[in-house]
C-alpha positions in Angstrom: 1.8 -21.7 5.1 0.5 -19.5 2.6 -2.8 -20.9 2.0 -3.0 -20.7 6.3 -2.5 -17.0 5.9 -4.9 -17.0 3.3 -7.7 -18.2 5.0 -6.9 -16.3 8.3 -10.1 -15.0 9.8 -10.9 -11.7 8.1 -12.8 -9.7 10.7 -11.8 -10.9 14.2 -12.9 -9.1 17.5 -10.1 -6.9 17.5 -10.9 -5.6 13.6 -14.3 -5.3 14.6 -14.1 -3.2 17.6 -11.5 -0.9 15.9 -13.4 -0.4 12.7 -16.0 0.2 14.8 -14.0 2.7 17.0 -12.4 4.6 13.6 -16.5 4.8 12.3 -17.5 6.8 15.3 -14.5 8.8 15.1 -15.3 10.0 11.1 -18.4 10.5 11.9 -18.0 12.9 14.6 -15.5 14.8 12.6 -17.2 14.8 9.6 -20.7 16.1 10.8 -19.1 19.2 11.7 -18.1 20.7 7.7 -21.4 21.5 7.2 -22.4 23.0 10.9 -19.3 25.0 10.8 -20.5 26.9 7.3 -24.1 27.4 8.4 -23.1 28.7 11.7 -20.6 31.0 9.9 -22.4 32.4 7.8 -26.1 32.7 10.5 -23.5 35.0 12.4 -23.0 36.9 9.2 -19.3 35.9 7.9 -19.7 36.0 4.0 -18.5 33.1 1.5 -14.5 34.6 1.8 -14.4 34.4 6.0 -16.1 30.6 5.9 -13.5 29.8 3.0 -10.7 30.8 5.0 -12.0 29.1 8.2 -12.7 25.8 6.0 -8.8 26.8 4.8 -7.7 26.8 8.0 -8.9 23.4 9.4 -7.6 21.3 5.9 -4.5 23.6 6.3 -3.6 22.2 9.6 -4.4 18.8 8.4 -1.9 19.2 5.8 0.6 20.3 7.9 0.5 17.4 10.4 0.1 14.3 8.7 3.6 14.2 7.8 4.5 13.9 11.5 2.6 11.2 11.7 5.3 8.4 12.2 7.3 10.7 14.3 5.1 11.9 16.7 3.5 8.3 17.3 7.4 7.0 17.7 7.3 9.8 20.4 4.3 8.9 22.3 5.2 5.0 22.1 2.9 4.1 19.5 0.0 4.0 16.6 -2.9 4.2 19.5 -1.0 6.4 21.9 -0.8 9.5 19.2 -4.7 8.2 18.0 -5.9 8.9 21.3 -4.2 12.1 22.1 -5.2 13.1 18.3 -8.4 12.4 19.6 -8.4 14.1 22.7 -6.8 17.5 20.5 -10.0 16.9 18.6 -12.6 16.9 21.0 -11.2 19.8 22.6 -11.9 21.7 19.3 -14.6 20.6 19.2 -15.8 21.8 23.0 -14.6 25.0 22.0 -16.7 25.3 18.9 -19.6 24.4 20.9 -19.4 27.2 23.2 -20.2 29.5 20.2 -17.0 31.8 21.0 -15.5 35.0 19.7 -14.9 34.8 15.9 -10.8 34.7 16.5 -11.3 31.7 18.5 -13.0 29.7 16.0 -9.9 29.7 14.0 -7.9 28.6 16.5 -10.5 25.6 17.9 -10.7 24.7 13.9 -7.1 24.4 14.1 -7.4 22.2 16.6 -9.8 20.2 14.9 -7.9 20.0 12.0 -4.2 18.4 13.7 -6.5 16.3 15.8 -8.9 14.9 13.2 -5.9 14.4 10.7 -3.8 12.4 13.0 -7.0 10.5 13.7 -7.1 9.3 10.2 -3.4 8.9 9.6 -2.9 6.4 12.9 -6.5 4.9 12.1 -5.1 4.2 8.5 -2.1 2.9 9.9 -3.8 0.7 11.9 -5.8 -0.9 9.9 -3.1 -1.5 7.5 -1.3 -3.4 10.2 -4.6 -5.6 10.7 -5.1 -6.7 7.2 -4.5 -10.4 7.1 -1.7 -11.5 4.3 -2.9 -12.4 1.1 -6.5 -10.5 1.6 -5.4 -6.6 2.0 -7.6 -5.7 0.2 -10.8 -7.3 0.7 -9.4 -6.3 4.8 -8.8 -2.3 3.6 -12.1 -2.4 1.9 -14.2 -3.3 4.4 -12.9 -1.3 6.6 -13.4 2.0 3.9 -16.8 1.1 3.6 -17.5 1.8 7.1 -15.3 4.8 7.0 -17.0 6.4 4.0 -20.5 5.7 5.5 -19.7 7.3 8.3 -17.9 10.3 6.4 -21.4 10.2 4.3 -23.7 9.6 7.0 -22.3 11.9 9.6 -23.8 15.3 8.6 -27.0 12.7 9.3 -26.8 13.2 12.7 -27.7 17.4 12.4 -31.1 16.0 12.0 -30.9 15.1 15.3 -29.2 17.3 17.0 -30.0 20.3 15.1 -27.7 22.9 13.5 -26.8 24.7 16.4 -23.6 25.5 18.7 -24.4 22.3 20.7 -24.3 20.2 18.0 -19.9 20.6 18.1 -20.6 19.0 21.5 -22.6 16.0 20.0 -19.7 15.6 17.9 -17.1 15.6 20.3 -19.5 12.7 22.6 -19.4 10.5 19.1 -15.6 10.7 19.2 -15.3 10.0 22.7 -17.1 7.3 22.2 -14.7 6.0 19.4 -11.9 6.8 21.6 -13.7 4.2 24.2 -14.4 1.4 22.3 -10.9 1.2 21.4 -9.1 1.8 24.5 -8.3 -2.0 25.2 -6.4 -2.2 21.9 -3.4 -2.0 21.5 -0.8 -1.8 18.4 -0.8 -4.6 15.8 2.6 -5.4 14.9 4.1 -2.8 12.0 1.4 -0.4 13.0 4.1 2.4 13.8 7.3 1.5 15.6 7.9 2.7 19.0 10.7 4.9 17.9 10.4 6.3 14.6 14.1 8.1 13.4 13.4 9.9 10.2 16.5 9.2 8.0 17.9 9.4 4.7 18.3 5.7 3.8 14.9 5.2 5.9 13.3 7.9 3.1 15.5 7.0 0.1 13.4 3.6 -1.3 9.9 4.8 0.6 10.1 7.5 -2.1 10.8 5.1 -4.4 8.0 2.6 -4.0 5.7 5.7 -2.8 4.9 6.4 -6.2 2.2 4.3 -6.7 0.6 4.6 -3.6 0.6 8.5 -3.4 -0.3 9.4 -6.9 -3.9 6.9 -6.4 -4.2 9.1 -3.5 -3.7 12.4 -4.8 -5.5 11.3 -7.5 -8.6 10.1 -5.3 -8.1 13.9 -3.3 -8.4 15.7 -7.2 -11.5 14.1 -8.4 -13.5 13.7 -4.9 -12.7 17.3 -4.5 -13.9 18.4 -7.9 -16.9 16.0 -7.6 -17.7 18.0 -4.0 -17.1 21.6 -5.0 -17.4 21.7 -8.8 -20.4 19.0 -9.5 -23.5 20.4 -8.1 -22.6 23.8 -10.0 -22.6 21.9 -13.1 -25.4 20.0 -12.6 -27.1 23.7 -12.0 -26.3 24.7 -15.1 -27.6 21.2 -17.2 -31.0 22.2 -15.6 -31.2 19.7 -12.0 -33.1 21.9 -9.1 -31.1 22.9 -6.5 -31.8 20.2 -4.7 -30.8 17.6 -6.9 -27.5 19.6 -7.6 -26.6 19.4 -3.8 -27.7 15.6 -3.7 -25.1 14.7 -6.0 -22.4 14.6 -3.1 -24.6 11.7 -1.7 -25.2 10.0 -4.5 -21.8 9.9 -5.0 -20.6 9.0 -1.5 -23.2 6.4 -1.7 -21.3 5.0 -4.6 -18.4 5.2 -2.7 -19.5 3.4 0.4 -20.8 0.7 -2.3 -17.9 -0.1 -4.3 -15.2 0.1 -2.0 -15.2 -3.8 -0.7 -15.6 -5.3 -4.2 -13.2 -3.2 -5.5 -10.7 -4.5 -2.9 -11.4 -8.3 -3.4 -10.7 -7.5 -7.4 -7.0 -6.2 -6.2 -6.6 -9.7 -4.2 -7.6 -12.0 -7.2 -6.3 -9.8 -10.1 -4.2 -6.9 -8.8 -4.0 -3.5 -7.9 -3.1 -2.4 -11.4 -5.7 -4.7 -12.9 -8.2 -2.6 -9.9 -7.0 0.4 -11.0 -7.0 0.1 -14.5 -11.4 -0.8 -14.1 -11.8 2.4 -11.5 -9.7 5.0 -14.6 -12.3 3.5 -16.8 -15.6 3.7 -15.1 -14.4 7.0 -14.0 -13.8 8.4 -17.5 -17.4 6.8 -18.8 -19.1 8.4 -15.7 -17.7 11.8 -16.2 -18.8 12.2 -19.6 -22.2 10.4 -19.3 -23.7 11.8 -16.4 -24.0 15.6 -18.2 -25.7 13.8 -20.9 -28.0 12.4 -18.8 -28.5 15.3 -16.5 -31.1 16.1 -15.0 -33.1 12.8 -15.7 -33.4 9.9 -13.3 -30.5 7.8 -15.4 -28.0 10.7 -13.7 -28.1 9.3 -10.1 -26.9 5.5 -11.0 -24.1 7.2 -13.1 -23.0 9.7 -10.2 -22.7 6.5 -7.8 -20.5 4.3 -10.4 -18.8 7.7 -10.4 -18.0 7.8 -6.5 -17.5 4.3 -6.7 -14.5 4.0 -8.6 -13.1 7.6 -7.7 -13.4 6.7 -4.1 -11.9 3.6 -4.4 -8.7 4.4 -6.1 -7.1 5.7 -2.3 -8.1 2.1 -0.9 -6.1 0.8 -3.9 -3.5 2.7 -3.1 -3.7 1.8 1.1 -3.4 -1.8 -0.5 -0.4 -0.7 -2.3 1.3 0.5 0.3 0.4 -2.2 2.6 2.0 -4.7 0.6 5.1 -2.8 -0.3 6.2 -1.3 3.2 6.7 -3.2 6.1 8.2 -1.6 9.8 9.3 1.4 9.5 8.8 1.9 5.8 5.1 1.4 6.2 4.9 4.3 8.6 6.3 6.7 6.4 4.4 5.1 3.6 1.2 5.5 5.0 1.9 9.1 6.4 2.8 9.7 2.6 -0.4 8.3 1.4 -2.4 11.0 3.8 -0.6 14.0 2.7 -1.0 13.2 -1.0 -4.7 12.7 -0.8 -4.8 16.4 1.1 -2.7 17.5 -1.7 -4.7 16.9 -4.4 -8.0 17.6 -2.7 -6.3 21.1 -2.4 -5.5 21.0 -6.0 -8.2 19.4 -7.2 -11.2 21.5 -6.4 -9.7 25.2 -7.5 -8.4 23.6 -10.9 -12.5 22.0 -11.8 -13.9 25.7 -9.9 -11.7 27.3 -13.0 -12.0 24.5 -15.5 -15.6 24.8 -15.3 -15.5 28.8 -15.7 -13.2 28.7 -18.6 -13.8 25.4 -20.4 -17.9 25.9 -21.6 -19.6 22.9 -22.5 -18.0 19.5 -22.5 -14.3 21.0 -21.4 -14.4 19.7 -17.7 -15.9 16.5 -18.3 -13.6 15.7 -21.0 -11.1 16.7 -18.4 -11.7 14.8 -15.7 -12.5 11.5 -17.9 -8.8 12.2 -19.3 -7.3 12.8 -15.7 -9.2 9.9 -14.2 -8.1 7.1 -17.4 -5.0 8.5 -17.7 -4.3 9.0 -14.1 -5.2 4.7 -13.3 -3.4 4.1 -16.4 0.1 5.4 -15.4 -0.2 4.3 -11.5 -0.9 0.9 -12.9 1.8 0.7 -15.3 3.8 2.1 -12.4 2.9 -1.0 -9.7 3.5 -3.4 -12.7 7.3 -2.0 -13.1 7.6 -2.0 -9.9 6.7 -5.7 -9.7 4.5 -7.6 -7.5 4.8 -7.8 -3.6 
């Protein structure tokens, strides 16, 4: 029966229209970071006001996704809170387009920010449900590849629309159209349940087995932040023009996009700790060879082996989770998983911002090879006491 499973169909219809459906809906979210800032600060705000507003959006994230399995039990499933997330998005997003009173932005940002997180959590979710036993990862991996080209590739779409109030509204039509593609599906079994009671002996072993799964997500969250706040300073200061410094984000995403269904198939054949244990490695050599490098040509390669195995330690940890919860459990596991990454992309990026002021020289690479090798090492030792699925 096993081998059956096995060699179950990895991508069938339903996968394909739903990855399909979760890539528009990134996309449209994600173009939107940068339009809000330049918009922000062509009306004048300084760095402080579009900090707070960026605050605001990742703020309400944060405070949602732990709702997650309780508010889709509510609404009778996975896809029934996706789409009104969805809906709670584009409505922010109609708002922002209208170019309103400054006090409104924070509210439509809000908006954007519940929406768009429970967008992610139920996608998540989702997709977990989908994976086919036995090939979780190679299943979670594809499906982050086309997430993080459309997180990548989304601020692409300015280019065409142009960086102006209108814009929001091109976002909001590619997350309609996300929310169309999938309205014919329906919940995979073990998505979410359709009644989700949050109890003590429902949380007591999820925070038991959550271990691993969180700390690769909160440990993704750290270095992805500090690589997107704290990199392209430091790459100003080794000498790369400005424009080079602010390409490091994509060559790093790139990366990302790259490594994330390889990465995946390793888990299936050797296991998530084995996985883990190569991303804590090539994330320590990157970090301390890419300053050495800067600003010649060998940097970019470097920088993508970098976002490679940084970005790929939260689709470990989605394959963790996936093969450790089941019904219930995986609801709460997943919602878990979401709130960590916020976490550390909270943490991460202040902790590099002052790393990098107080540390001179090699102090924050050393760090962040440290963090990322010791990090992988202790989640893997973790899934290996914990014992296989």
């Amino acid at each position: 029966m096993s081998a059956t499973l096995v060699r179950a169909p990895l991508m069938d219809a339903r996968f394909t229209l739903f990855v399909a459906a979760a890539t528009c809906a990134f996309a449209g979210v994600w173009m939107t970071t940068p339009l809000a800032a330049i918009l922000l600060a062509g009306r004048g705000a300084d760095a402080v006001l579009i900090g707070l507003y960026a605050s605001t959006v990742w703020g309400a994230a944060l405070l949602a996704a732990p709702l997650t399995p309780w508010l889709a039990g509510r609404l009778g499933g996975a896809f029934a809170l996706h789409r009104v997330a969805g809906g709670l998005a584009i409505a922010g997003l109609l708002g922002l387009g209208s170019d309103p009173a400054l006090p409104l932005w924070f509210l439509c940002g809000a908006m954007l920010g519940v929406g768009s997180c429970l967008t992610w959590t139920t996608a998540d979710a989702i997709a977990a449900a989908m994976a086919p036993p036995g090939r979780e990862g190679e299943a979670l991996g594809l499906y982050q590849t086309f997430v993080s080209a459309a997180i990548g590739g989304g601020p692409a779409v300015l280019l065409v629309t142009g960086v102006a109030p209108h814009a929001f509204w091109g976002a909001a039509a590619i997350l309609a159209l996300g929310l169309l593609l999938g309205a014919a599906l329906r919940d995979p079994a073990g998505a979410v349940p359709s009644r989700m009671r949050l109890t003590l002996v429902r949380l007591r072993p999820v925070a038991w087995v959550m271990a691993a799964p969180a700390g690769a997500a909160m440990l993704c969250g750290a270095l992805e932040a500090a690589a997107g706040s704290v990199f392209p300073v430091q790459g100003l200061a080794l000498g790369m023009a400005a424009g080079a410094a602010a390409a490091i984000v994509v060559a790093s995403g790139f990366g990302n996009v790259l490594a994330q269904y390889p990465l995946g198939r390793l888990a299936d054949r050797w296991g998530t700790d084995t996985a883990l244990l190569a991303c804590g490695a090539l994330v320590a050599v990157a970090a301390l060879l890419w300053p050495a490098l800067a600003p010649g040509w060998a940097t970019w390669p470097v920088l993508a082996v970098w976002g490679g195995a940084s970005g790929a330690i939260y689709t470990l940890g989605m394959v963790r989770a996936v093969q450790r919860f089941a019904g219930p459990a995986r609801a709460l596991g997943m919602a878990g998983l979401n709130t960590a990454y916020l976490l550390g992309g909270a943490i991460g990026a202040p902790v590099a911002g002052l790393a990098l002021e107080t540390l001179p020289g090699w102090g924050l690479p050393v760090l962040l090879a440290l963090l990322g090798l010791g990090g992988c090492v202790a989640l893997a030792r973790s899934v290996r006491v914990q014992g296989s699925a």
